[in-house]
N, C-alpha and C positions, 0 to 999 in steps of 0.2 A: 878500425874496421872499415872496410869497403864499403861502397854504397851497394855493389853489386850484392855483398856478405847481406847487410840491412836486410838488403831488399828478397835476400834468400829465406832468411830469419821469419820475417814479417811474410812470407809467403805459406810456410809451414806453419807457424801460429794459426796462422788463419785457416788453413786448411783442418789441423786438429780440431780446432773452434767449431767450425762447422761440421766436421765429423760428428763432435760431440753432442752438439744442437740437434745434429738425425738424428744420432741413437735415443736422446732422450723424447723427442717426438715417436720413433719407433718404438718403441718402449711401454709406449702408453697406450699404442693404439690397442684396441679390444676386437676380440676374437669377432669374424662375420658373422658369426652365428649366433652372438649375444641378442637377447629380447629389446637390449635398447634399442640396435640398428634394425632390426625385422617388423619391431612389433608386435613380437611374440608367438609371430607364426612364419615357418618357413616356407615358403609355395615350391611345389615341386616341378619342373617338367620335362618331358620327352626335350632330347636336342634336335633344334628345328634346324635342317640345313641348309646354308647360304644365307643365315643370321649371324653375321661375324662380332656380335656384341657378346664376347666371351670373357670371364675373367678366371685366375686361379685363388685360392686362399689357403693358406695352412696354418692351422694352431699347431704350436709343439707342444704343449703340454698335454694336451688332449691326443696328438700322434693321427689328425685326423685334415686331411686335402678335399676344396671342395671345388668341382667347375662349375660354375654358375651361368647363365645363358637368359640376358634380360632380369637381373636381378634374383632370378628363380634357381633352387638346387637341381642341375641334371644328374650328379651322381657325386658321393662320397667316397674314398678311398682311406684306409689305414695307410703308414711310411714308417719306415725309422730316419733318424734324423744324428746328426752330427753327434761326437760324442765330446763328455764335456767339456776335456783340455782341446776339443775343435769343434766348438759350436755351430750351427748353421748360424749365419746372419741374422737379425729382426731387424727387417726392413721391404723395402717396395725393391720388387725386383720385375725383369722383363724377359721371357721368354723369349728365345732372337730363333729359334730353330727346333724341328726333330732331325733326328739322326738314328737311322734303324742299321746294327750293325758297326758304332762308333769307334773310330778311333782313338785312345786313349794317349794323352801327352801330359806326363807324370810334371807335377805345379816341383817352384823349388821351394822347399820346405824343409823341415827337419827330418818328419818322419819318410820323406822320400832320400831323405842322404843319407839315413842310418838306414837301406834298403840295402840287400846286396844282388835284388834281383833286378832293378829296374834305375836311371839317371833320370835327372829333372831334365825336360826339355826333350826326351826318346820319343818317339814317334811308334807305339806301339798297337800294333793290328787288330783288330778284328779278329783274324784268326789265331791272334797269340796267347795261350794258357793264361798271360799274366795280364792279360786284359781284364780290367773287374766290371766293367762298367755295363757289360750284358750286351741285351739285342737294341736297349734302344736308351739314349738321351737325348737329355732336353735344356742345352746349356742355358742357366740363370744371368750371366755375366758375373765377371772377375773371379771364375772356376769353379762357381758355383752351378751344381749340376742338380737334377731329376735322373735319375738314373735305375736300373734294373738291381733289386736285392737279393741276397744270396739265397734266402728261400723264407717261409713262414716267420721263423724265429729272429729277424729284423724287424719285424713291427711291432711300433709300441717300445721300442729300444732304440739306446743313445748306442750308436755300430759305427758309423762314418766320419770319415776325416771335414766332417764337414758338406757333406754333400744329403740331400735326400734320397732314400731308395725305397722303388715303390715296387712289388710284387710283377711279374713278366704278363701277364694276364691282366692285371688293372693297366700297365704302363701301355700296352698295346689299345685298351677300350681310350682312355686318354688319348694318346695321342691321333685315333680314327676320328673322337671326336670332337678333335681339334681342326683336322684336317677335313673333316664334313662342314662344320662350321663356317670357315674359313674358305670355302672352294678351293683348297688349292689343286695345283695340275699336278696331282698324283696319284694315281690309279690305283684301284683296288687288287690287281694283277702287279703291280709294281710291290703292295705292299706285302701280299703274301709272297714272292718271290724273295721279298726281306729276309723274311720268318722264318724261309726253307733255309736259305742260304745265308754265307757271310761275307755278301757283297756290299758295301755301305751303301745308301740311299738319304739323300739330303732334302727336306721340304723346309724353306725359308720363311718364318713369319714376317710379316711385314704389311701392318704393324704391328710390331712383338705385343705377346700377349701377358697382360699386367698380370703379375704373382705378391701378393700381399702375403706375407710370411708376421705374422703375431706369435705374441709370448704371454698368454692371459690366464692364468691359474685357479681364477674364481669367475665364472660365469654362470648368468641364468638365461637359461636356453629353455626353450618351451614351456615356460613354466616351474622349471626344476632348476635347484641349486644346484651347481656342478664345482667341487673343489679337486681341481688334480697337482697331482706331487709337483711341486719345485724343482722339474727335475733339471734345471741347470743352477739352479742353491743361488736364485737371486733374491731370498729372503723376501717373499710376495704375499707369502701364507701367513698372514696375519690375523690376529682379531678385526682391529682397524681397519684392515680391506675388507673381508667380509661383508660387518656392515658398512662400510661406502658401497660396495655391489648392490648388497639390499638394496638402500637408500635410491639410491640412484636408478632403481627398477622400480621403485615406487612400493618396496615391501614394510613395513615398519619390524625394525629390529629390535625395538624397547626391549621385549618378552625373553628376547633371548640372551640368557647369562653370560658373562666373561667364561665361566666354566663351558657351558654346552657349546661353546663355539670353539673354544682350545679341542674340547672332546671331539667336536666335528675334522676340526684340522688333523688333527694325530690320525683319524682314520686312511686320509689320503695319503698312499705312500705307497713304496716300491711300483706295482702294477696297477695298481687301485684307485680310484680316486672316489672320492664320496659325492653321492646323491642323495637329495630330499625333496618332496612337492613343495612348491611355496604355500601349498595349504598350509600343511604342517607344519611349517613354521607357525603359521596365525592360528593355528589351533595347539601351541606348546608341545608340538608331539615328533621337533623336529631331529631329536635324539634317538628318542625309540625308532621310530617311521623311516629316519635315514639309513643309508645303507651300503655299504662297501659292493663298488662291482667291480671287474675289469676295464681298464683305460680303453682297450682293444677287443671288442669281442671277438668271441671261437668262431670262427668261421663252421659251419654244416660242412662236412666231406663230403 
């Protein structure tokens, strides 16, 4: 074997190596919105513009993006997210751009070579029917995209190749208030000329805006237990985590049974995930009191 060979060897080891080292750092990291990192209380506020201290977050299991502006929530959003055999990433990723009107350049993949509509590497319009990508993205890096969903029935659902898609109405309030934020030289006349038309329009972040992507299953958020479905089956829903989240928020778990906590777990599933007060917990009543709702609420018409 060559040294060059060696030294190719020992370069993908290594590369794997540390691959692997993110993922399992990624992995761990816990949702923004958990009571550990806040405190237990999330401050909300208006987006103050030409304060470029902006960040992105998204939980998948929860199916919920947050922009944050000074540590404080400006605004929540529901997605859908990658589906299982093409998961979104869990990891730190950087916004490098918006793009209203984007071009779409199909990645080379399997499911783009079993396509008969479309080649990896095609440079496809704007105005092309086979464009999926909508009026506006928000490239992640290495194809991973913010992108426009095909309508309601994407949120809260594993739909994409991998990419996130947000509603044309949340994607448009995002990215204004990104570009409010940020000062950048694009005008309010530039971007409604976007919306009408499908002329592309490029605003360059720089410095790209940090997007923390979490995979956290069992979280206590304002006080309330939140267990949502496994929905990429990395076996998280456990007894054992449960109470470490207790724990770890400072709940005592003694009270509650090996049963009432399998009972809790079984509720969270398909759309659902289970909610209970941390009173109820401390008051043994975290069975009855807890309660199956929607991952995703019904939006008002």
């Amino acid at each position: 074997m060559t040294k060059l060979t060696i030294a190719a060897c020992l370069s993908f080891i290594f590369a794997v190596s540390s691959f692997g080292q993110s993922y399992i750092v990624d992995i761990k990291r816990e949702s923004a919105r958990s009571d550990k990192l806040t405190g237990g209380t999330i401050h909300k506020t208006v987006l103050e513009e030409g304060n470029p201290n902006i960040r992105i977050t998204l939980n998948v299991p929860s199916f919920q993006m947050t922009l944050w502006q000074d540590g404080k929530e400006v605004r929540s959003y529901p997605v859908g997210v990658g589906m299982l055999e093409f998961p979104i990433a869990i990891s730190m990723r950087q916004a490098t751009s918006i793009e209203w009107n984007p071009v779409w350049i199909p990645p080379s993949s399997d499911w783009i070579d079993a396509s008969s509509t479309v080649k990896a590497g095609e440079i496809v319009l704007p105005t092309d029917p086979r464009n999926p990508l909508g009026k506006v993205k928000i490239p992640l890096g290495y194809g991973y995209l913010l992108h426009q969903a095909k309508g309601p029935g994407d949120m809260g659902s594993l739909v994409s190749h991998g990419c996130i898609r947000v509603l044309q109405g949340d994607l448009y309030d995002l990215s204004e208030k990104i570009v409010a934020a940020r000062g950048l030289e694009v005008s309010s006349e530039q971007i409604l000329a976007a919306k009408r038309t499908k002329k592309t329009l490029i605003a360059q972040l720089a410095p790209a805006v940090p997007v923390e992507i979490t995979y956290d299953t069992i979280i206590v958020e304002g006080g309330k237990l939140n267990i949502y479905p496994d929905v990429y089956e990395r076996k998280l829903n456990t007894v054992e985590n449960v109470r470490k989240e207790l724990r770890e928020s400072g709940v005592d778990d003694s009270r509650l049974s090996e049963t009432e906590i399998k009972h809790m777990l079984a509720r969270a599933k398909g759309r659902q995930k289970f909610v209970v007060d941390i009173s109820a917990i401390k008051e043994d009543l975290a069975v009855t009191k807890g309660r199956a709702v929607n991952v995703v609420a019904t939006r008002a018409k």
